[in-house]
SEMINU-700711 format. One record per residue: residue number from 0; residue in three letters; chain; x, y, z of N, C-alpha, C in turn. Coordinates in steps of 0.02 Angstrom, whole numbers, plus 50000, padded with zeros to 5 digits. Each point is the difference from the previous one (the first is absolute). Layout:
SEMINU-700711
+-------+-------+-------+-------+-------+-------+-------+-------+-------+-------+-------+-------+
! torke ! koldo ! vovex !  n_c1 !  n_c2 !  n_c3 ! ca_c1 ! ca_c2 ! ca_c3 !  c_c1 !  c_c2 !  c_c3 !
+-------+-------+-------+-------+-------+-------+-------+-------+-------+-------+-------+-------+
!   NUM !   ala !     A !     X !     Y !     Z !     X !     Y !     Z !     X !     Y !     Z !
...
+-------+-------+-------+-------+-------+-------+-------+-------+-------+-------+-------+-------+
//
This chain:
SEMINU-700711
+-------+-------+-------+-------+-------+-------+-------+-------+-------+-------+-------+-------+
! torke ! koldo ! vovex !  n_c1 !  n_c2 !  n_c3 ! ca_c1 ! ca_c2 ! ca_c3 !  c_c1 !  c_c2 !  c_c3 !
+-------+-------+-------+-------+-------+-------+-------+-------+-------+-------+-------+-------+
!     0 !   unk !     A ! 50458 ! 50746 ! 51251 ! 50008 ! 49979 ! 49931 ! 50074 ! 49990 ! 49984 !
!     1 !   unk !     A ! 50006 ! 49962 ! 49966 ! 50088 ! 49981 ! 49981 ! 50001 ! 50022 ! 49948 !
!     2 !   unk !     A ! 50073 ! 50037 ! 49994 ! 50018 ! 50047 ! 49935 ! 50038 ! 49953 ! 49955 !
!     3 !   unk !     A ! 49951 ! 50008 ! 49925 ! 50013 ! 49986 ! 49955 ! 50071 ! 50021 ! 49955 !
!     4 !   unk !     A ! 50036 ! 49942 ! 49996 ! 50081 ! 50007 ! 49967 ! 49994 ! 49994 ! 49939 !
!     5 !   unk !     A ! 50025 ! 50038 ! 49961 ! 50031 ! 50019 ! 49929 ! 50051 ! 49994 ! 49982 !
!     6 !   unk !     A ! 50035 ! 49963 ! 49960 ! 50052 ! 49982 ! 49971 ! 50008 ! 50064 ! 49926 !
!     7 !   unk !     A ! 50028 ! 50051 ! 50001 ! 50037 ! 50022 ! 49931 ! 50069 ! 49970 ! 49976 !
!     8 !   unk !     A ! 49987 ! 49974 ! 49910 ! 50048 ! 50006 ! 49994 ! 50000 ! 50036 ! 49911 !
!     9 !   unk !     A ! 50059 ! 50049 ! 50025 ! 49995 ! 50031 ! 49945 ! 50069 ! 50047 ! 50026 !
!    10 !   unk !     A ! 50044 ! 49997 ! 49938 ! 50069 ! 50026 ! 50003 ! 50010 ! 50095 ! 50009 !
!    11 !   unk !     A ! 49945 ! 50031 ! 49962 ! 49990 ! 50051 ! 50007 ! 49990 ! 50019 ! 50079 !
!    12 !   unk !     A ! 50039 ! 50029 ! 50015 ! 49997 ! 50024 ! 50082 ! 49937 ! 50049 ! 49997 !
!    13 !   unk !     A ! 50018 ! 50068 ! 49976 ! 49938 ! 50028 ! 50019 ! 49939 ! 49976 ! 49991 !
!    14 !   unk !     A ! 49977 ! 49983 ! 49947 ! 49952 ! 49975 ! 49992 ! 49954 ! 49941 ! 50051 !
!    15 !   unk !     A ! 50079 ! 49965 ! 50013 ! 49969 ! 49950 ! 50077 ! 49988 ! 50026 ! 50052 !
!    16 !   unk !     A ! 50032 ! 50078 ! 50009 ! 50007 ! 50020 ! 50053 ! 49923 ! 50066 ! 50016 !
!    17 !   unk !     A ! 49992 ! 50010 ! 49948 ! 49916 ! 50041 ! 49969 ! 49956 ! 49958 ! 50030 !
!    18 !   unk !     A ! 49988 ! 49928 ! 49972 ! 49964 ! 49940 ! 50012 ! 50001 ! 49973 ! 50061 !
!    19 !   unk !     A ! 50057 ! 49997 ! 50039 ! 49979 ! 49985 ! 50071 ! 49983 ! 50047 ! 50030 !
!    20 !   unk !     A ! 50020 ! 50066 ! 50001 ! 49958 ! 50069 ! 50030 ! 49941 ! 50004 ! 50010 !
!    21 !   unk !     A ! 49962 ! 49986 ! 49920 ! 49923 ! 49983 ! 49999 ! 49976 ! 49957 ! 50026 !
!    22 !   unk !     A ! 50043 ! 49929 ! 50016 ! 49973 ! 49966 ! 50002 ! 49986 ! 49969 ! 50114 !
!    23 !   unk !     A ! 50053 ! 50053 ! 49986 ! 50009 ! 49992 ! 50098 ! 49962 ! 50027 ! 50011 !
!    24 !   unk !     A ! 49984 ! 50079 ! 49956 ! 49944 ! 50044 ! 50055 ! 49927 ! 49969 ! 49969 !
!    25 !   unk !     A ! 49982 ! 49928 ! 49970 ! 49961 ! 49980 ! 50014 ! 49994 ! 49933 ! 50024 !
!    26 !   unk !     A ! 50050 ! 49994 ! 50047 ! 49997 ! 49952 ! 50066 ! 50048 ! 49929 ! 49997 !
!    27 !   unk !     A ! 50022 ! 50017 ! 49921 ! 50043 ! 49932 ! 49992 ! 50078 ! 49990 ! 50033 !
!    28 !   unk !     A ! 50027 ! 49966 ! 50016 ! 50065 ! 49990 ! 49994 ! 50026 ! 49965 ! 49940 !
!    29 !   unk !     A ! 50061 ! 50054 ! 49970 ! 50022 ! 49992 ! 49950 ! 50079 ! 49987 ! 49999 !
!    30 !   unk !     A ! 50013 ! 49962 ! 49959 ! 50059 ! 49980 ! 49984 ! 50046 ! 50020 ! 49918 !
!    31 !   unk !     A ! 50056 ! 50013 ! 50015 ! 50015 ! 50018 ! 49919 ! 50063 ! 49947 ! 49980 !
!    32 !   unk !     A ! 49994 ! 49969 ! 49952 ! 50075 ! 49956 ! 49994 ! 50007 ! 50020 ! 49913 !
!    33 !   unk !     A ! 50040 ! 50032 ! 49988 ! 50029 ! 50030 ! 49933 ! 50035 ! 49928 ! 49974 !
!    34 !   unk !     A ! 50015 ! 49943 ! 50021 ! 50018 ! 49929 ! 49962 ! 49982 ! 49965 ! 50046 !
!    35 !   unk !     A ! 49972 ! 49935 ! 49967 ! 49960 ! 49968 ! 50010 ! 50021 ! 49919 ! 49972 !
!    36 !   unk !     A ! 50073 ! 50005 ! 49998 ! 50055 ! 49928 ! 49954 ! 49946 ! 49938 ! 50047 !
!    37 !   unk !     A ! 50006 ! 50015 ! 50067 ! 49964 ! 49927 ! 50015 ! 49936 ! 49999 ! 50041 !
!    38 !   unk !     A ! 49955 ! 50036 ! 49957 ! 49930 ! 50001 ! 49998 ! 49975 ! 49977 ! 50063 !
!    39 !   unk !     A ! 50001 ! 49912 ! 49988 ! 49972 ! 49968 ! 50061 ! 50024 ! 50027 ! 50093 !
!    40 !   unk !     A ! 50052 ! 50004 ! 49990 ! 50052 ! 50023 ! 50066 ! 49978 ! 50041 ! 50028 !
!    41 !   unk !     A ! 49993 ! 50073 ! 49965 ! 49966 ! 50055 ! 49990 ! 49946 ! 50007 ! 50029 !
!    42 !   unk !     A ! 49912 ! 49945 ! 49972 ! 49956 ! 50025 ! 50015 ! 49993 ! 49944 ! 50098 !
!    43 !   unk !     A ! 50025 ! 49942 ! 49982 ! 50024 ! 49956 ! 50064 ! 50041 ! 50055 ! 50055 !
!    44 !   unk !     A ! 50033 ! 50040 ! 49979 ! 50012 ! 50053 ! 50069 ! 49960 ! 50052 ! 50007 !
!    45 !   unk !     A ! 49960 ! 50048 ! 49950 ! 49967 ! 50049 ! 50007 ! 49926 ! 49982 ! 50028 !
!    46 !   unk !     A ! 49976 ! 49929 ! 49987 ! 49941 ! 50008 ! 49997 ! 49946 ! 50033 ! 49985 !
!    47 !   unk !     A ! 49994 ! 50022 ! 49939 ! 49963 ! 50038 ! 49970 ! 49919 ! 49955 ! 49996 !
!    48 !   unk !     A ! 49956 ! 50049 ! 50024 ! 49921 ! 49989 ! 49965 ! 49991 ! 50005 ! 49919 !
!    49 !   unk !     A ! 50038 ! 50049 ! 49980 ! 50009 ! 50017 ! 49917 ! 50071 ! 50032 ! 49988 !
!    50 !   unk !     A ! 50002 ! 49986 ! 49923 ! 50074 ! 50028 ! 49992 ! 49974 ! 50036 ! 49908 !
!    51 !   unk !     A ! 50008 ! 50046 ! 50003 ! 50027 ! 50047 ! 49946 ! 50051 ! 49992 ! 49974 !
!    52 !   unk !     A ! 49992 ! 49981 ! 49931 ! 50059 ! 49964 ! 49967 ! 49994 ! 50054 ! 49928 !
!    53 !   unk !     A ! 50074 ! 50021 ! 50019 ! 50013 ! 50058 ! 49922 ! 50031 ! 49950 ! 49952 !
!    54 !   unk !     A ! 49998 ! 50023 ! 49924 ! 50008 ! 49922 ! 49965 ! 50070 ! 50017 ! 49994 !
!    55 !   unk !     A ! 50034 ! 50062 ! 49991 ! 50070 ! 50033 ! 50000 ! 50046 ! 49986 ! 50053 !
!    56 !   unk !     A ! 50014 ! 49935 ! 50012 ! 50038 ! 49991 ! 50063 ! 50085 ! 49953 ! 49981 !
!    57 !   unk !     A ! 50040 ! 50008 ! 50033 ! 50064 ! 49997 ! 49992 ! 50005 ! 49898 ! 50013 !
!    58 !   unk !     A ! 50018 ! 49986 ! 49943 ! 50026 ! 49937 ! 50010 ! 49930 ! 49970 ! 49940 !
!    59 !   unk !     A ! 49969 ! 49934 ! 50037 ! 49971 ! 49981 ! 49955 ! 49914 ! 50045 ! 49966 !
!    60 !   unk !     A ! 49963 ! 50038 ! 50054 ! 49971 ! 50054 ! 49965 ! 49935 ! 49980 ! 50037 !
!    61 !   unk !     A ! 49962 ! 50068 ! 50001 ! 49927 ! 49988 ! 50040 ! 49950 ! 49910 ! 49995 !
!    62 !   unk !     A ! 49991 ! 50021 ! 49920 ! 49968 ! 49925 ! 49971 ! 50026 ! 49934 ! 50026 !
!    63 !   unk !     A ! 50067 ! 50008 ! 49998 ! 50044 ! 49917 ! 50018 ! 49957 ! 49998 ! 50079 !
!    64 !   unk !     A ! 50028 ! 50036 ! 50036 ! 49997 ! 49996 ! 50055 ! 49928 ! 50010 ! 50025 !
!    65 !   unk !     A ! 49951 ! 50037 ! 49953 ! 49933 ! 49977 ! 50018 ! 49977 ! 49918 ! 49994 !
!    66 !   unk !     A ! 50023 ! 49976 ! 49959 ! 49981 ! 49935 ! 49946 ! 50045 ! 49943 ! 50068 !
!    67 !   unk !     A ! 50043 ! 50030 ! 50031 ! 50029 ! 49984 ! 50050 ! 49959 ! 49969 ! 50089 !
!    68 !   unk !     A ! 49957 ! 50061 ! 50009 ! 49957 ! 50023 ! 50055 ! 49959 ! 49943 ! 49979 !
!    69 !   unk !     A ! 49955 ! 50007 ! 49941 ! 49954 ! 49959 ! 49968 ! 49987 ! 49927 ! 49985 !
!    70 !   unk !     A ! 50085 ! 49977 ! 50006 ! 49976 ! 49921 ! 50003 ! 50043 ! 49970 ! 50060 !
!    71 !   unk !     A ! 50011 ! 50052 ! 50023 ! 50049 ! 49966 ! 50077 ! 49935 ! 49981 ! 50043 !
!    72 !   unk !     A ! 49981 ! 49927 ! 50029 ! 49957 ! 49986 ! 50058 ! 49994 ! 50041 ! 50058 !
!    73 !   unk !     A ! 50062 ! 50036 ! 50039 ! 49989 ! 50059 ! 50037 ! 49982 ! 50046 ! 50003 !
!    74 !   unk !     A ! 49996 ! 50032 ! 49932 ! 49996 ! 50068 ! 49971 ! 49939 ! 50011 ! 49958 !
!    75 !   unk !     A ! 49969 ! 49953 ! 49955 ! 49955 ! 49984 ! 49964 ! 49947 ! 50045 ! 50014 !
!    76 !   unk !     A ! 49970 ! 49999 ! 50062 ! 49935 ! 50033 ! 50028 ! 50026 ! 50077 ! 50020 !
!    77 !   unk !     A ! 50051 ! 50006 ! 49981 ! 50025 ! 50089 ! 50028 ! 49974 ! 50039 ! 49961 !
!    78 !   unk !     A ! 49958 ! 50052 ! 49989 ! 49985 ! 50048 ! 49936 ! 50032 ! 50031 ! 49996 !
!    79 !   unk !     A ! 50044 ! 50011 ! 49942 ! 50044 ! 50035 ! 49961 ! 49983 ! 50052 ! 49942 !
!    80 !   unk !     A ! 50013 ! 50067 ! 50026 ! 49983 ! 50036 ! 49939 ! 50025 ! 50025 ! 49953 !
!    81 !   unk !     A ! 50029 ! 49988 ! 49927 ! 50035 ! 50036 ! 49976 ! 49998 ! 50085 ! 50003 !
!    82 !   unk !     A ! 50044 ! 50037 ! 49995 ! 50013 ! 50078 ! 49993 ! 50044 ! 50016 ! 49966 !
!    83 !   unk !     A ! 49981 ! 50010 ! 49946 ! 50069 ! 50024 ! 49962 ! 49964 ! 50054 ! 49935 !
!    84 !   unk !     A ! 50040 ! 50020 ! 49969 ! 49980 ! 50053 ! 49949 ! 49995 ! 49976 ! 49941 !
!    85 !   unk !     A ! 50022 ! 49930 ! 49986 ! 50002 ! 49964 ! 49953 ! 49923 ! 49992 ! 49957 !
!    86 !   unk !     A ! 50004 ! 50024 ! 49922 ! 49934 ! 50010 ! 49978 ! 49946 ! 49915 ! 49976 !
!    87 !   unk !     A ! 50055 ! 49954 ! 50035 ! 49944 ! 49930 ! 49999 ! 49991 ! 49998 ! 50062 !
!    88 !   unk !     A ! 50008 ! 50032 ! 50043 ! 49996 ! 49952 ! 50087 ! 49936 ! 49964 ! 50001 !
!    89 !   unk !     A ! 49970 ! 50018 ! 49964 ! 49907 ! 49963 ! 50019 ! 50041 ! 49950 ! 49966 !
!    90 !   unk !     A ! 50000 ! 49997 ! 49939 ! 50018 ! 49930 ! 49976 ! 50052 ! 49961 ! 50035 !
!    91 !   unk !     A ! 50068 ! 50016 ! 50022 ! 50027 ! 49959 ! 50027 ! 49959 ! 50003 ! 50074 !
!    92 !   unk !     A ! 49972 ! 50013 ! 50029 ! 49969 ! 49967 ! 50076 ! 49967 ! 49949 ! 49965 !
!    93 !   unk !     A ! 49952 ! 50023 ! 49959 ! 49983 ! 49912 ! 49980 ! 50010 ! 49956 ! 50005 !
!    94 !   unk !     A ! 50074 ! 50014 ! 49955 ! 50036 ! 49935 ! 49981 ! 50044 ! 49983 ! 50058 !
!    95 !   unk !     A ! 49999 ! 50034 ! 50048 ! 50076 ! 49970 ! 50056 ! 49930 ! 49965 ! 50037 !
!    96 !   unk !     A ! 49951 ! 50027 ! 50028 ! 49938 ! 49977 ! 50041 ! 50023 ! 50051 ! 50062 !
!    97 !   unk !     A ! 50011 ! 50065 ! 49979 ! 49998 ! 50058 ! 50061 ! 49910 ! 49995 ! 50023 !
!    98 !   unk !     A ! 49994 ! 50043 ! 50039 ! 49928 ! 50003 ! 50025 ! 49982 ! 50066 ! 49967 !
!    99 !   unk !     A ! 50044 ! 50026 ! 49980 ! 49962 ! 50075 ! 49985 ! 50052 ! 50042 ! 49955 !
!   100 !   unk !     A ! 49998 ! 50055 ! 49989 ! 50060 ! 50061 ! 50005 ! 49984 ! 50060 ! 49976 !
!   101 !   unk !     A ! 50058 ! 50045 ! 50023 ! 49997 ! 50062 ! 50008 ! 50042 ! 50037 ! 49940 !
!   102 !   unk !     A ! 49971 ! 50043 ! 49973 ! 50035 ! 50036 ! 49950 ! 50043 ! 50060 ! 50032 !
!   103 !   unk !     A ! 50046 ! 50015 ! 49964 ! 50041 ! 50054 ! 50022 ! 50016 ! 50064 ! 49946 !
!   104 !   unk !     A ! 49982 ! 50024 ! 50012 ! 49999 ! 50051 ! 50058 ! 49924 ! 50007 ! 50038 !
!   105 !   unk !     A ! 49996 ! 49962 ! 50064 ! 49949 ! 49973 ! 50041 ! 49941 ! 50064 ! 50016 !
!   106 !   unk !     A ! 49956 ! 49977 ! 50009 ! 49936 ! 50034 ! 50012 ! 50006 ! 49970 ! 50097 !
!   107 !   unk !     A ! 49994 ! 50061 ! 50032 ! 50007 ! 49968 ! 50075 ! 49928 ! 49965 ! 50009 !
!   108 !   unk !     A ! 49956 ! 50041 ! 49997 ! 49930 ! 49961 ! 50022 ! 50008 ! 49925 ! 49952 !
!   109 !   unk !     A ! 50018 ! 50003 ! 49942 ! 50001 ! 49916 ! 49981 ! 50047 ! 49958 ! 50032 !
!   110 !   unk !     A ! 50056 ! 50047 ! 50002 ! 50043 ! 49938 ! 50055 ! 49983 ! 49973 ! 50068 !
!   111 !   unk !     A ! 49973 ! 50052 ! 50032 ! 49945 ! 49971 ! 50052 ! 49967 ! 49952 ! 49996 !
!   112 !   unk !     A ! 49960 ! 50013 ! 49959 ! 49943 ! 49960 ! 49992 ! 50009 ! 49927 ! 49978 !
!   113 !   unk !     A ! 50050 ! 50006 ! 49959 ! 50035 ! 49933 ! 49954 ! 50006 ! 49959 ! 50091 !
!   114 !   unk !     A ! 50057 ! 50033 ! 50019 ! 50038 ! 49954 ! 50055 ! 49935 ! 50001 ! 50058 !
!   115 !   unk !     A ! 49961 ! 50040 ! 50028 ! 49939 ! 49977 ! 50025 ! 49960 ! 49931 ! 49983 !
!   116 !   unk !     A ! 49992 ! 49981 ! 49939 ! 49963 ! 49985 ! 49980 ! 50032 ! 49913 ! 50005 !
!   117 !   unk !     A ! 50064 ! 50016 ! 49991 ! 50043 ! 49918 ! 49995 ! 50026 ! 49980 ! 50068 !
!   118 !   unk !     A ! 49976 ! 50064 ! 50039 ! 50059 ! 49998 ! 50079 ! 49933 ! 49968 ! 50048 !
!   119 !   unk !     A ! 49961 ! 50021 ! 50001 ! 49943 ! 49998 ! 50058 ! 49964 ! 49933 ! 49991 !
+-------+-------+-------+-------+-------+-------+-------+-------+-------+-------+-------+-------+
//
């Protein structure tokens, strides 16, 4: 079976660093990039299956750079999840066209399940 790649991005270190813990000892390879200025570059070297997108990010901000993923022809089909603590995230995934997202302070079995569910 080929291991499924994860793209984090989210400036908070620990928190990325919590999240790939969980997320390795359930089989993923994970990535953490705390800025994310040129998005495309980024997911074109990491190759990510999914990327976790915190909306709190340095430069133009989770949303830009989701809304980014979202209408780029390369990137378009990538599922992107927002994660952030922010009390609209449902509403802005909507509106950027994330696939999903995660509230913070995260429930592990939902973060699982979320990225299961968009990864497989």
């Amino acid at each position: 079976m080929v291991q499924k790649r994860i793209l984090i991005c989210d400036d908070d270190i620990d928190i990325g660093l919590v999240t790939k813990i969980i997320l390795e000892a359930k089989g993923y390879k994970v990535e953490i990039s705390p800025y994310c200025k040129d998005i495309i570059a980024l997911v074109s070297e990491t190759k990510p299956d999914l990327v976790l997108m915190d909306l709190r990010i340095p430069e133009v901000g989770g949303e830009e750079y989701t809304r980014i993923l979202k209408t780029t022809d390369l990137t378009k089909d990538l599922p992107v999840i927002l994660f952030s603590a922010n009390n609209d995230v449902q509403k802005i995934a909507e509106r950027v066209g994330a696939n999903d997202y995660i509230a913070k302070p995260f429930d592990i079995d939902r973060l699982v399940k979320v990225i299961e569910t968009h990864i497989n």
